[in-house]
C-alpha positions as CSV (number, residue, x, y, z in Angstrom):
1,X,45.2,20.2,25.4
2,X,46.0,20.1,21.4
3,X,47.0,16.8,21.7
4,X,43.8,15.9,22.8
5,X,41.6,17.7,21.0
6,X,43.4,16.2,17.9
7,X,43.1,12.9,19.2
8,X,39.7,13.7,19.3
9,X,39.4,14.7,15.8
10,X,41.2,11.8,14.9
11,X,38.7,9.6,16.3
12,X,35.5,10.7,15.1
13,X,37.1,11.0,11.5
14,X,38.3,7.3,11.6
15,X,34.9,6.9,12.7
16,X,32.9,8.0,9.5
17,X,32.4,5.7,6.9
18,X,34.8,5.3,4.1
19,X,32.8,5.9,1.0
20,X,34.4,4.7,-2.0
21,X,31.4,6.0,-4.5
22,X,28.5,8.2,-4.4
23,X,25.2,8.0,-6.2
24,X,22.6,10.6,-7.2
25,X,19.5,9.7,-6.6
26,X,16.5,11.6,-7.7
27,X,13.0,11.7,-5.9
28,X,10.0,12.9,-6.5
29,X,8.0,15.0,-4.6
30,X,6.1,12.9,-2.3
31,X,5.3,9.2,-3.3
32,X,3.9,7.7,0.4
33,X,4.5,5.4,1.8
34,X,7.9,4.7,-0.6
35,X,9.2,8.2,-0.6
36,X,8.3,10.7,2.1
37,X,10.6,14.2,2.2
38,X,10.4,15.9,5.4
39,X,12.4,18.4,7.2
40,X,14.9,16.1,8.1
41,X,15.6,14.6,4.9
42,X,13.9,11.4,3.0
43,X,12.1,8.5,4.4
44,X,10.7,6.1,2.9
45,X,10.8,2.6,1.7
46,X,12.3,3.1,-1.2
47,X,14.6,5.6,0.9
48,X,15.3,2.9,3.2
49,X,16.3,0.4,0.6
50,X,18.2,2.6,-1.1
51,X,20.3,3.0,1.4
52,X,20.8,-0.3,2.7
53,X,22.0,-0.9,-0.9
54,X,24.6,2.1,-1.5
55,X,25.8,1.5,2.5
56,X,26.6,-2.3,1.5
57,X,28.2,-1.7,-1.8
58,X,29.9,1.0,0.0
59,X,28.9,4.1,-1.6
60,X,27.2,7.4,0.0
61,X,23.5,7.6,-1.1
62,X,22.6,11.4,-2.1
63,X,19.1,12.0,-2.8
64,X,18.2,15.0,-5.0
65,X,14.3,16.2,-5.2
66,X,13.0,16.0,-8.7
67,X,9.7,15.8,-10.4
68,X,9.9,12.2,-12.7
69,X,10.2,13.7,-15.8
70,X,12.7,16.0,-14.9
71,X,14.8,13.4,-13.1
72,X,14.5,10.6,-16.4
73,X,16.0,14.0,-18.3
74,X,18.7,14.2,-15.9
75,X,19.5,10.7,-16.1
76,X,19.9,10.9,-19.9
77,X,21.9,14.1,-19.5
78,X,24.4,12.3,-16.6
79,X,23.1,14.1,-14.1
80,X,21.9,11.7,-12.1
81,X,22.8,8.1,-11.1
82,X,19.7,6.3,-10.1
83,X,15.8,6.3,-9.7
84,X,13.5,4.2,-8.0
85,X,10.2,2.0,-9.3
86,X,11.4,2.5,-12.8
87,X,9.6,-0.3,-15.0
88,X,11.6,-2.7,-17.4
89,X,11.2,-1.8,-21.4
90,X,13.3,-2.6,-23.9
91,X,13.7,1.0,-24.3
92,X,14.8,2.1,-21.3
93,X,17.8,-0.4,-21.5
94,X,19.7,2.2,-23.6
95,X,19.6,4.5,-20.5
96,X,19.1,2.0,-17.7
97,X,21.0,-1.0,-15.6
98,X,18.1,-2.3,-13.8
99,X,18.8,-3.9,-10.0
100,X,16.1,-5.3,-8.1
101,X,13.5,-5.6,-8.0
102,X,12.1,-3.6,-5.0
103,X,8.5,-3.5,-5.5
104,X,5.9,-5.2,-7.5
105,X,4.1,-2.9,-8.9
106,X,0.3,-2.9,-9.0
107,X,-1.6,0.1,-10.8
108,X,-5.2,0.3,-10.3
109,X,-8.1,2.5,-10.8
110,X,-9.3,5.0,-8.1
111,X,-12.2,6.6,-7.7
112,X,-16.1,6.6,-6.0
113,X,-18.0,3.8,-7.8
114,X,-20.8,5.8,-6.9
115,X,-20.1,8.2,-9.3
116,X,-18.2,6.4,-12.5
117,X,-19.6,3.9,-15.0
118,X,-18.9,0.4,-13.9
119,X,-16.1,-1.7,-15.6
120,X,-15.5,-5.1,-15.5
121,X,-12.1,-4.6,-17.7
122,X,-9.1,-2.4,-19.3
123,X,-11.1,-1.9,-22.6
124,X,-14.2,-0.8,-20.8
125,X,-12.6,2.5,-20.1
126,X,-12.5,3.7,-23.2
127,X,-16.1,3.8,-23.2
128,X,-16.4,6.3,-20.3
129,X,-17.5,10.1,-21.3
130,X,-14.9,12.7,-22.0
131,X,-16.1,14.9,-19.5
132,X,-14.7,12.2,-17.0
133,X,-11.1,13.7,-16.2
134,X,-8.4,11.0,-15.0
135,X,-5.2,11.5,-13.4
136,X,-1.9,9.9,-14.7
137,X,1.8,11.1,-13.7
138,X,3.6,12.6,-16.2
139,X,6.4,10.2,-17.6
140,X,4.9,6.9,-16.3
141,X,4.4,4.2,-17.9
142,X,1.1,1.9,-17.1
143,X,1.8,-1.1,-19.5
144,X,1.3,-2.3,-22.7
145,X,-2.3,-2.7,-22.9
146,X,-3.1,1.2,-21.6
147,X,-1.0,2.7,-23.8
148,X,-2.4,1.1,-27.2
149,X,-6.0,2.2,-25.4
150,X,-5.5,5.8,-24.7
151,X,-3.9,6.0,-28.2
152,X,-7.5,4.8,-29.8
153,X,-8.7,8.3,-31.5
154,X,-12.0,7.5,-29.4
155,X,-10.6,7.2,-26.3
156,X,-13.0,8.1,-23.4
157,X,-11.9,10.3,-20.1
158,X,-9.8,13.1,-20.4
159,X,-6.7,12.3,-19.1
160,X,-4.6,15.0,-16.7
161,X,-1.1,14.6,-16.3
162,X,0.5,15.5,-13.3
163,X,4.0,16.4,-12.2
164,X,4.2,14.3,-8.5
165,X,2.3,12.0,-7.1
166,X,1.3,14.7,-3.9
167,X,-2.2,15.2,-3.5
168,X,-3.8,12.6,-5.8
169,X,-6.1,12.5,-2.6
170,X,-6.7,16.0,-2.8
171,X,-7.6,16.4,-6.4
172,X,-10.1,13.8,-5.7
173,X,-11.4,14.9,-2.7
174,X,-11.7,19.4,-4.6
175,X,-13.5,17.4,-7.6
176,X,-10.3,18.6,-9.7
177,X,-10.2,14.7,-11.1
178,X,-12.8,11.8,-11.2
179,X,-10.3,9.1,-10.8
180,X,-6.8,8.4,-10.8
181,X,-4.2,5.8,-11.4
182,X,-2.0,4.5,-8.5
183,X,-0.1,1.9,-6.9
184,X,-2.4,-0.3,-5.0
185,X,0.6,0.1,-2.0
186,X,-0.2,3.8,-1.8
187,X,-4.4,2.9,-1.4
188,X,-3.2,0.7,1.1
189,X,-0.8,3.8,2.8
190,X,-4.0,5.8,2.7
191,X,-6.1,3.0,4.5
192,X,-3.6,2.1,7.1
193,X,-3.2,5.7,8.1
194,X,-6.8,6.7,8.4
195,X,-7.1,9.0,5.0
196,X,-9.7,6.9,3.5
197,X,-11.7,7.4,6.4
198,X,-15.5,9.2,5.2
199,X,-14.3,8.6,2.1
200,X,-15.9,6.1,-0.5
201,X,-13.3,5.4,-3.2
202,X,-12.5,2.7,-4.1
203,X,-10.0,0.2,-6.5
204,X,-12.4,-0.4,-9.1
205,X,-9.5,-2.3,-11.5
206,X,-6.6,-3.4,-11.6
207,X,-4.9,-2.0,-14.7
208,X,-1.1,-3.4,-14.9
209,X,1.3,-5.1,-12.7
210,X,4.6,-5.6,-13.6
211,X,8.1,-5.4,-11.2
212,X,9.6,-2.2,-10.5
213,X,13.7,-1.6,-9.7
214,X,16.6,0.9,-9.1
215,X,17.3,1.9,-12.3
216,X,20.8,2.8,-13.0
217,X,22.3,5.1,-15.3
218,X,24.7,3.8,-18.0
219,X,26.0,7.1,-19.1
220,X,27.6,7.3,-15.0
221,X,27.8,3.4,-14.1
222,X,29.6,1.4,-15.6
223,X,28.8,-2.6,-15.7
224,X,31.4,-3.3,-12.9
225,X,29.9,-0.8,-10.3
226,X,26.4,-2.4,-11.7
227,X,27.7,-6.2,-10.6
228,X,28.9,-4.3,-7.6
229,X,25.6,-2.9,-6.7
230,X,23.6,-6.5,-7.7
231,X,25.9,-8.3,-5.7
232,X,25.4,-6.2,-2.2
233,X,21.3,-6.6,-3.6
234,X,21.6,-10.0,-3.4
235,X,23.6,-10.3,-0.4
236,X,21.1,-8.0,1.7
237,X,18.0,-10.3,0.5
238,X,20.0,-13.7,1.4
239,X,20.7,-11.8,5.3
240,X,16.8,-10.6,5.2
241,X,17.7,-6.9,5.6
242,X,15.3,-6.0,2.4
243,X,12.8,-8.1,4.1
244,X,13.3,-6.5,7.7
245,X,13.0,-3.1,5.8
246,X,10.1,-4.0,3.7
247,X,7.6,-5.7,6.6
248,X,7.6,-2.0,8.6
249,X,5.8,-0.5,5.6
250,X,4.3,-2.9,3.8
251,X,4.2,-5.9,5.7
252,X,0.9,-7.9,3.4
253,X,2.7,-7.4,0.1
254,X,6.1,-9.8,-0.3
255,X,9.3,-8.5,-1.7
256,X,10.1,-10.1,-5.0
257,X,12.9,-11.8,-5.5
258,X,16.1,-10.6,-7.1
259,X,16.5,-10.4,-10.7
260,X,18.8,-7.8,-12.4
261,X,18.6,-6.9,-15.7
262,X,22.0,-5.2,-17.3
């Protein structure tokens, strides 16, 4: 009988998988349909991706729940090893490896045309009343361009940071905000599972694009573990596993193709 039970044992230990590394992810809140936390754990594509990633370079992924500020802090501080849709800046590169990318980015303007002054471009914002209040997440950056706007001392809306990016729908819908700014994957989240439905906003522009990746950090991996980790990347998008992942969210908007930056 205690041979077999630890035979047994034997056998589902040999069974787990060897991890030779672990890495700390941190997630905000609720970022659909990239990060999604539920009961269970994460899902997500990011989540998904993420994992593909750590599982072929070996490592276990471990996801902490942080609000983006919080979790760029922790990065700094060694706390953490990664973060998802982190855009390039020269910058960042004294905190950041970046691998990728995942996403292409698209941040556009939100909001019931109905109800806001029309634009036809960036600049045109600026021109909108005070009294117009628009929702931006705390920590992110929205290119160039918007930040040498919002730093005019005329600048027009009132801007409202926010922690997460939960319930951007819902400070729309309560009137808390007149617009917001979001990832034109997350209006297209909204559309495909009916919460744009009696509703009338809109993307009214298209405010900055630009590549997003996996940052990692430097002060917890080094450049060999970084190859390590762009070498599985590149391995999963040659063997179409980031694109298999990918077309069950998002299947209109293409994966870009690899290009790390260490």
């Amino acid at each position: 009988m205690h041979k077999v039970f630890i035979s047994s044992i034997l056998i589902l230990l040999l069974s787990l998988p060897a991890y030779s590394c672990q890495l700390r992810m941190g997630a905000d809140s609720s970022f659909p349909p990239h990060l999604n936390p539920n009961g269970s754990g994460w899902q997500g594509l990011s989540i998904e991706l993420a994992r593909a990633l750590a599982e072929e370079a070996g490592c276990e992924l471990v996801i902490y729940q942080s609000p983006w500020r919080r979790s760029l802090q922790l990065i700094a501080q060694g706390q953490l090893d990664m973060l998802s849709h982190l855009s390039f800046s020269e910058q960042r590169l004294a905190d950041f490896r970046f691998i990728g990318p995942h996403h292409q980015e698209t941040v556009v303007l939100i909001g019931d045309p109905k109800r806001l002054p029309a634009l036809e471009n960036l600049q045109q914002l600026a021109t909108w009343p005070q009294e117009l209040l628009l929702a931006i997440l705390n920590g992110a950056y929205y290119g160039e361009a918007f930040e040498q706007l919002i730093a005019l001392d005329d600048f027009g809306p009132t801007l409202v940071e926010i922690r997460s990016h939960e319930d951007k729908l819902a400070l729309l819908d309560t009137g808390r905000v007149d617009a917001v700014l979001e990832d034109q994957s997350t209006l297209y989240h909204w559309r495909q599972t009916g919460q744009m439905q009696h509703r009338s906003y809109q993307q009214l522009l298209v405010v900055y694009q630009n590549p997003v990746y996996f940052g990692f950090s430097r002060h917890t991996i080094s450049e060999e573990m970084a190859i390590r980790l762009d070498e599985a990347w590149q391995r999963l998008y040659q063997r179409g596993k980031l694109q298999q992942i990918r077309a069950r969210y998002l299947p209109e908007l293409p994966l870009p193709a690899p290009a790390a930056i260490f």
